[in-house]
C-alpha positions in Angstrom: 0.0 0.0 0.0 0.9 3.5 -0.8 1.7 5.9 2.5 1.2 9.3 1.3 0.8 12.7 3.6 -1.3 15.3 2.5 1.0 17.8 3.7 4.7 19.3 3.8 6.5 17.3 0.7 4.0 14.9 0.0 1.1 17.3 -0.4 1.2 17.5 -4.2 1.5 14.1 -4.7 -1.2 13.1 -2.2 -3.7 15.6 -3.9 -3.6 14.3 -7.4 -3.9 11.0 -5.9 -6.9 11.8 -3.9 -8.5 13.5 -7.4 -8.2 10.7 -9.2 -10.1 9.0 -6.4 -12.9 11.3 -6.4 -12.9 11.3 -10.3 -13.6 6.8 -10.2 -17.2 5.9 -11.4 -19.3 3.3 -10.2 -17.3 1.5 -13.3 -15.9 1.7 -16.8 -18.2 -0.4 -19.1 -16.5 1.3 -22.1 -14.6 -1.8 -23.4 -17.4 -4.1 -23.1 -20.9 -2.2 -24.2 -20.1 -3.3 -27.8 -20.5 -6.9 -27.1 -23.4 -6.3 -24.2 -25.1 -4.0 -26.6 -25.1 -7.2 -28.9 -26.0 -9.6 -26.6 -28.8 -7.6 -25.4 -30.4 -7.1 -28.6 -30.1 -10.6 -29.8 -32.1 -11.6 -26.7 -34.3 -9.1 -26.8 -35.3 -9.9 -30.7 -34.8 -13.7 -30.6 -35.7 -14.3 -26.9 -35.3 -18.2 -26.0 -33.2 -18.9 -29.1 -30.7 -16.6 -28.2 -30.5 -16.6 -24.2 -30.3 -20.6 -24.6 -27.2 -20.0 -26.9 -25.6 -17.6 -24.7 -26.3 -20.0 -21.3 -24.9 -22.7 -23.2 -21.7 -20.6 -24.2 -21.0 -18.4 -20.9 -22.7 -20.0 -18.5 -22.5 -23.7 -18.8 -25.9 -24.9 -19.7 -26.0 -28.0 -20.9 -27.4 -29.6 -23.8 -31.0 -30.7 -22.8 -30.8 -29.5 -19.3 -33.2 -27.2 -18.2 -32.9 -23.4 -17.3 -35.4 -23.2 -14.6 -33.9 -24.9 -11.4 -36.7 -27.3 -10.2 -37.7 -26.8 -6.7 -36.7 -30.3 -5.7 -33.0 -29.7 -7.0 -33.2 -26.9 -4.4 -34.1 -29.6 -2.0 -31.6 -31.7 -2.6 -28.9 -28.9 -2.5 -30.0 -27.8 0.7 -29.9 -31.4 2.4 -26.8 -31.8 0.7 -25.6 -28.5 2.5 -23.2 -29.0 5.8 -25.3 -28.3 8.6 -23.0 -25.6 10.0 -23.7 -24.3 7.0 -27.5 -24.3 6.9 -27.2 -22.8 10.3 -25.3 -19.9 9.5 -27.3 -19.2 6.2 -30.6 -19.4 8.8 -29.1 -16.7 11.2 -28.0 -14.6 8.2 -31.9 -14.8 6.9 -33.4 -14.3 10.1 -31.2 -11.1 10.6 -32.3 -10.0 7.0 -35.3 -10.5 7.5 -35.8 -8.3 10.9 -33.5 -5.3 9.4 -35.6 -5.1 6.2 -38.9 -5.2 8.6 -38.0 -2.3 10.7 -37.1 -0.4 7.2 -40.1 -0.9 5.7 -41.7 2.9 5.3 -44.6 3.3 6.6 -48.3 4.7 5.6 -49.8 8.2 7.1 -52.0 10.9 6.7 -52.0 14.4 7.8 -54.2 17.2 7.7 -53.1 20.8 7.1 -56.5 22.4 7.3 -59.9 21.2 8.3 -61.5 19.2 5.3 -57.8 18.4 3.5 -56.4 14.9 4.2 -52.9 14.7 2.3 -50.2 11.8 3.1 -49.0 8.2 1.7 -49.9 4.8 0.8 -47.1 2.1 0.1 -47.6 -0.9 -2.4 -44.9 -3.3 -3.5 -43.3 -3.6 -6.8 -45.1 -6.6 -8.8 -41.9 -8.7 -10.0 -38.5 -7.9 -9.3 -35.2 -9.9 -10.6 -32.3 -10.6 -8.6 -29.2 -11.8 -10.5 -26.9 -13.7 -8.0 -23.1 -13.9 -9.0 -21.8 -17.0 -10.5 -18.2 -16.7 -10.9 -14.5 -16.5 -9.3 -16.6 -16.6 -6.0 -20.4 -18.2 -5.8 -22.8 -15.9 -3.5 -25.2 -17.9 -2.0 -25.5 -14.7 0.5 -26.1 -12.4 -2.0 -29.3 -14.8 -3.1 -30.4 -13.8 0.6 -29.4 -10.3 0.5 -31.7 -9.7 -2.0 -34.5 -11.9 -2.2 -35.4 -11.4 1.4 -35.8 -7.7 1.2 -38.2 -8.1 -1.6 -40.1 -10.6 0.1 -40.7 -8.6 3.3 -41.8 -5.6 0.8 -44.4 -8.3 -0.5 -43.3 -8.8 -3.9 -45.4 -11.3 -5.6 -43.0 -12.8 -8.1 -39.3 -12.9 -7.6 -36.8 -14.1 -10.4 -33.5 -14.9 -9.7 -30.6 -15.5 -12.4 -27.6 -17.1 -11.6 -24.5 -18.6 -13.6 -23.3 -22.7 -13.2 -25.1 -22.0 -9.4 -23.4 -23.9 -7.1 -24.9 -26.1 -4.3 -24.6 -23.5 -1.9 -26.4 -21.2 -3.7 -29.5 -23.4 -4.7 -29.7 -24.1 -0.8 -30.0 -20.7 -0.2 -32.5 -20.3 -2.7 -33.9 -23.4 -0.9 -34.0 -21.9 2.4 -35.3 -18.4 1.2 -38.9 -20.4 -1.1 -37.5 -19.5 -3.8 -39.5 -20.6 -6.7 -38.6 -19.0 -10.2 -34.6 -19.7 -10.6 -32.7 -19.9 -13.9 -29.0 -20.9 -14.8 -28.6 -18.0 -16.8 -25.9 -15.2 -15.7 -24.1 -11.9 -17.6 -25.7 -10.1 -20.1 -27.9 -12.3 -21.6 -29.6 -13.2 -18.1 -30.4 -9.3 -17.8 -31.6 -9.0 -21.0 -34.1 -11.7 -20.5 -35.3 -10.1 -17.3 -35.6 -6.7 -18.7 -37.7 -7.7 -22.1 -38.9 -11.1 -21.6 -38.4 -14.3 -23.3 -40.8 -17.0 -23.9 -39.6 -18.6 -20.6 -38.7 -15.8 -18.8 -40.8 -13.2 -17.8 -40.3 -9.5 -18.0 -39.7 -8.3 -14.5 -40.3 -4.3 -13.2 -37.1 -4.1 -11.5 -33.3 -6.0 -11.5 -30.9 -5.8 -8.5 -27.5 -7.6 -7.8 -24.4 -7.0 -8.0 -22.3 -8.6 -11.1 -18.9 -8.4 -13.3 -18.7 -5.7 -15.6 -20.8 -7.5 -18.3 -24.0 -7.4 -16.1 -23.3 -4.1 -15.0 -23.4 -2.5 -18.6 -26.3 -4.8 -19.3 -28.3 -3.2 -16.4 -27.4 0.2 -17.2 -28.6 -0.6 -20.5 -31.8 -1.7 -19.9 -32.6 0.8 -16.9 -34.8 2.7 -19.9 -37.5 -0.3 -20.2 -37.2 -1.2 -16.4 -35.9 -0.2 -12.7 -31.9 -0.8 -11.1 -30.6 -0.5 -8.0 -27.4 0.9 -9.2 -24.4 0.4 -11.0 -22.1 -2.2 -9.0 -18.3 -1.3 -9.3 -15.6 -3.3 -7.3 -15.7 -3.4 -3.6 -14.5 -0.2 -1.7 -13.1 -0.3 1.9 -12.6 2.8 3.5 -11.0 3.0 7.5 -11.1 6.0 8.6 -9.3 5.7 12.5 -7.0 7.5 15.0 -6.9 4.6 17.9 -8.1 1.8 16.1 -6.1 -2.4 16.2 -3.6 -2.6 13.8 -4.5 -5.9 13.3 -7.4 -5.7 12.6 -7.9 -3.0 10.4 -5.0 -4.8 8.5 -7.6 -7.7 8.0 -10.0 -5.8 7.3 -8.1 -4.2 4.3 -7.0 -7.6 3.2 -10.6 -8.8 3.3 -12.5 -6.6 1.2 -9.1 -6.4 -1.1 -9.3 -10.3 -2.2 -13.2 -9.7 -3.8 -11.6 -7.9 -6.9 -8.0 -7.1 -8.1 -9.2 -3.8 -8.5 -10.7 -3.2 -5.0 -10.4 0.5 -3.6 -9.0 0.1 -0.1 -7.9 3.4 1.8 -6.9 4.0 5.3 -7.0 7.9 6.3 -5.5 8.9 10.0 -3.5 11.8 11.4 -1.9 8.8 13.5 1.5 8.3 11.9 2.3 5.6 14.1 -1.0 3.5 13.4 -0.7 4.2 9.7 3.1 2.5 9.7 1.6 0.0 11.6 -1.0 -1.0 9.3 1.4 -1.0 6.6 3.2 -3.4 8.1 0.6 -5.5 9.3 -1.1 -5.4 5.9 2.2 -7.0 3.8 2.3 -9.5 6.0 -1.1 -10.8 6.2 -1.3 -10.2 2.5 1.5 -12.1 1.6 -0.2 -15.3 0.6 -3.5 -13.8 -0.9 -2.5 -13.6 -4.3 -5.6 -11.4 -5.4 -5.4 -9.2 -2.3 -2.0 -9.1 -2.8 -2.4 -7.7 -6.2 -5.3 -5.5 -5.1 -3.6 -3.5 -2.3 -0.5 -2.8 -4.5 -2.5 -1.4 -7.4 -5.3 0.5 -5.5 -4.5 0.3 -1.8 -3.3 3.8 0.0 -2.6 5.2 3.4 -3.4 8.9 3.9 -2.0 10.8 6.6 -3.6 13.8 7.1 -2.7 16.8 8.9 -5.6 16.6 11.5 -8.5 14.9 12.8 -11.0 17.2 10.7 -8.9 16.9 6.8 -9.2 13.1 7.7 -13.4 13.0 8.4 -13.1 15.3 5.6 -11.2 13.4 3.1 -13.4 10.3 4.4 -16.6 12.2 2.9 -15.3 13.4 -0.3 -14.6 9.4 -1.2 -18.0 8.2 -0.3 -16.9 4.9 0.4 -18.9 1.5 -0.4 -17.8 0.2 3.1 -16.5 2.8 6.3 -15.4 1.7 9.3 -14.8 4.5 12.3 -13.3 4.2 15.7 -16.9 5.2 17.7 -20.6 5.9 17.8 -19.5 9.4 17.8 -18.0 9.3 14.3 -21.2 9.1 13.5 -22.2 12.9 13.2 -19.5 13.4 11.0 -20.7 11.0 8.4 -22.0 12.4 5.6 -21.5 9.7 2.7 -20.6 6.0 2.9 -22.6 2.8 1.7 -22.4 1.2 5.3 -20.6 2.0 8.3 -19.2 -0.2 11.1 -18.3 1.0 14.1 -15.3 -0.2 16.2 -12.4 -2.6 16.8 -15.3 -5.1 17.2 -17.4 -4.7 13.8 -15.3 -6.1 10.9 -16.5 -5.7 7.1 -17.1 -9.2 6.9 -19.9 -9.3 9.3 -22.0 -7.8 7.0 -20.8 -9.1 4.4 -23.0 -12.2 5.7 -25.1 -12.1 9.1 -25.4 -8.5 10.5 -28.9 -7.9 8.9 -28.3 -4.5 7.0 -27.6 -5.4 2.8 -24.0 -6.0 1.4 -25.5 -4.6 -2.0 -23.4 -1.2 -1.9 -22.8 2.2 -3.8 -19.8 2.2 -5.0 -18.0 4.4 -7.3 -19.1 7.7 -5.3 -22.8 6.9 -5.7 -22.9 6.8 -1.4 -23.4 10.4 -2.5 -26.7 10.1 -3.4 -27.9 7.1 -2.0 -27.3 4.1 0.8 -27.1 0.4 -0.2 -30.2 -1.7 -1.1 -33.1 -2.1 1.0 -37.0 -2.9 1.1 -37.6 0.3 0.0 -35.9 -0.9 -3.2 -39.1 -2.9 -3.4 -42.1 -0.6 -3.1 -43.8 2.3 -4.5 -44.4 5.2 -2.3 -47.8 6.8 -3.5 -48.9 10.1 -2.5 -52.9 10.3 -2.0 -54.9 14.1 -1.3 -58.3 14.2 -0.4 -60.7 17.4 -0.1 -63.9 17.8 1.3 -66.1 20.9 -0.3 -65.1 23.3 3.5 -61.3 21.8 2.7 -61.0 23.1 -0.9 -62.8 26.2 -0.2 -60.1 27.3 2.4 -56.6 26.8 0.1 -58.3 26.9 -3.8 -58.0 30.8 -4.0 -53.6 30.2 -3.3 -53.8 27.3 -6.1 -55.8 30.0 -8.4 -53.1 32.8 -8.1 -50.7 30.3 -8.3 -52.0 29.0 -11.5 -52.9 32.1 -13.1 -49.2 33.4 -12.2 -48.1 30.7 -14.4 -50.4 31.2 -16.9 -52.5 28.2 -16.6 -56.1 29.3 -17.1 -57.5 25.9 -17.4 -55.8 25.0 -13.8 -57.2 27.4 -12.6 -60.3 27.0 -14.0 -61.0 23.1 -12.7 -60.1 24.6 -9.4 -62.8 27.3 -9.7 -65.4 24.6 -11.2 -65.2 22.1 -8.5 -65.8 25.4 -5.4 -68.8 26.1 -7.2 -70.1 22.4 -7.5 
């Protein structure tokens, strides 16, 4: 990892490095959108035909086996599973489950003047996707991650798409009554989703994280239905003055073996804990080739001049993941996909079990919005209601503010319905 200081000699060094940070998108589909744009539009004009070729090309489909996993495969997967394993995953779901219940908005009414009822109804999304990850590592967590959201937001039909799914994975989808699952993964899986194919329905909404194929597929298709948001590599972020060596080291090393291009970044004003880490870091990376890799190419230490440049510098990164030294670090965050507080929360925890989503921002986007959630799943529908006493009291501001605009006939349907 690079130590850099963001003052004295290493100032104009560190800024240009901290620029280029704050300049990363989510990702860089440039070099593949010409095949994805392909693949898309071969699926979306030759539907079965074409996904079927692409499953049996990319994602290991077999001749004459079928794309929708029965339900008794998923069975057999999860009696197959370890039962350690089917333990954890049931702790993991559980926690899911009772995070994504207290988030679930709620409905309410108001009323700003006698006879005028204003406020909100929720209603879930009809069908959502959820592509699960197939590849260098199989997600059976990320199967729970985002099917159980939905299903506390009361979606009725949930797809999920997955790539040469592993036992694990079918378990999960076990475990979580999963019925509509197809071995279908990257571009073409998306495609299907988003437009439809004679065995695969159109869905309203895809969410998931995936390679950089999926990712231009979904931002492809976010015209003809909903995303969550583009999913760039992992991002770490430890922003600490007091914190365990040790264990930020892990940490680091951790998120840094998902991707060889992971973004992992420690910021202090604590010269001696960033050496530390350093340290720490080459040696527990020293065996994890793709960590290894990782931290060389996109890992830095920043050591800032004070306390404030480092919360500071911490915000202007919007990190995916953020780990602080207290609850009181807290006020000061401003952007950051999830946070995790203390020597005794690392990353991994919810990467799996804690409860809260592991589907992140990355790429900046913890600017505008937090990872993915049941609110991911519902509409949120505004509803006004007037008696005749109601309208009478506010229809003469809606008038001027009509006629200001120039809107006679608003103005107008205002002005019929006091008189009726």
């Amino acid at each position: 990892m690079k130590l850099v200081k963001t003052f004295g000699r290493g100032a104009k060094a560190a800024a240009a490095l901290i620029e280029t940070l704050e300049k990363r998108g989510a990702v860089n589909t440039g070099k593949v959108e010409p095949v994805v744009r392909r693949i898309v539009a071969d699926v979306r004009r030759s539907g079965d035909r074409a996904l079927l070729k692409y499953a049996a090309k990319f994602d290991g489909l077999k001749q004459g086996q079928d794309l929708l996993v029965s339900r008794e495969e998923m069975k057999a997967a999860w009696e197959a599973t370890d039962p350690k394993l089917q333990a954890a995953m049931m702790v993991a779901r559980g926690n899911i489950l009772e995070f994504a219940e207290a988030q679930r908005p709620a409905e309410w009414t108001i009323s700003p003047v006698d006879g005028v009822k204003t406020g909100q109804i929720v209603r879930p999304l009809e069908s959502v996707g959820c592509y699960v990850p197939g590849g260098r590592y199989p997600l059976p967590s990320t199967l729970l991650m985002t099917v159980t959201p939905a299903q506390v937001a009361g979606v009725e039909r949930i797809v999920v798409c997955s790539p040469k799914p592993v036992k694990e994975t079918l378990a999960a989808a076990w475990l979580a009554g999963v019925t509509e699952f197809y071995r279908a993964g990257g571009a073409q899986s998306i495609a299907a989703m988003a437009y439809g194919t004679e065995t695969v329905g159109r869905v309203n909404k895809i969410v998931g994280p995936g390679n950089l194929f999926v990712t231009a597929a979904k931002m492809m298709v976010a015209n003809e239905c909903g995303i969550d948001m583009p999913a760039g590599p992992t991002e770490i972020v430890v922003t600490s003055e007091k914190g365990n060596s040790a264990g930020i080291a892990a940490d680091l090393v951790a998120q840094a073996e998902h991707d060889p291009e992971t973004l992992a970044v420690l910021i202090t004003s604590n010269e001696g804990l960033a050496r530390e880490v350093a340290a720490s870091v080459k040696a527990q990376a020293k065996d994890n080739a793709i960590a290894k890799k990782s931290l060389a190419a996109q890992g830095a230490i920043f050591v800032t001049a004070t306390v404030q440049e480092a919360q500071e510098l911490t915000n202007r990164l919007a990190p995916e993941h953020l780990t602080v030294d207290t609850s009181a670090d807290l006020k000061w965050v401003r952007n950051a996909g999830s946070v995790f507080v203390g020597d005794y929360a690392p990353q991994s925890m919810g990467d799996y079990v804690s409860g809260p989503n592991h589907v992140l921002p990355t790429g900046r986007v913890g600017r505008v919005r937090g990872g993915l959630s049941v609110v991911d799943f519902v509409k949120v529908i505004t509803v006004q209601e007037y008696t005749r006493k109601g309208l009478r009291q506010i229809a003469p501001h809606a008038i001027a503010l009509a006629e200001a605009e120039g809107l006679v006939g608003h103005a107008e349907s205002v002005r019929v319905r006091m008189q009726g």
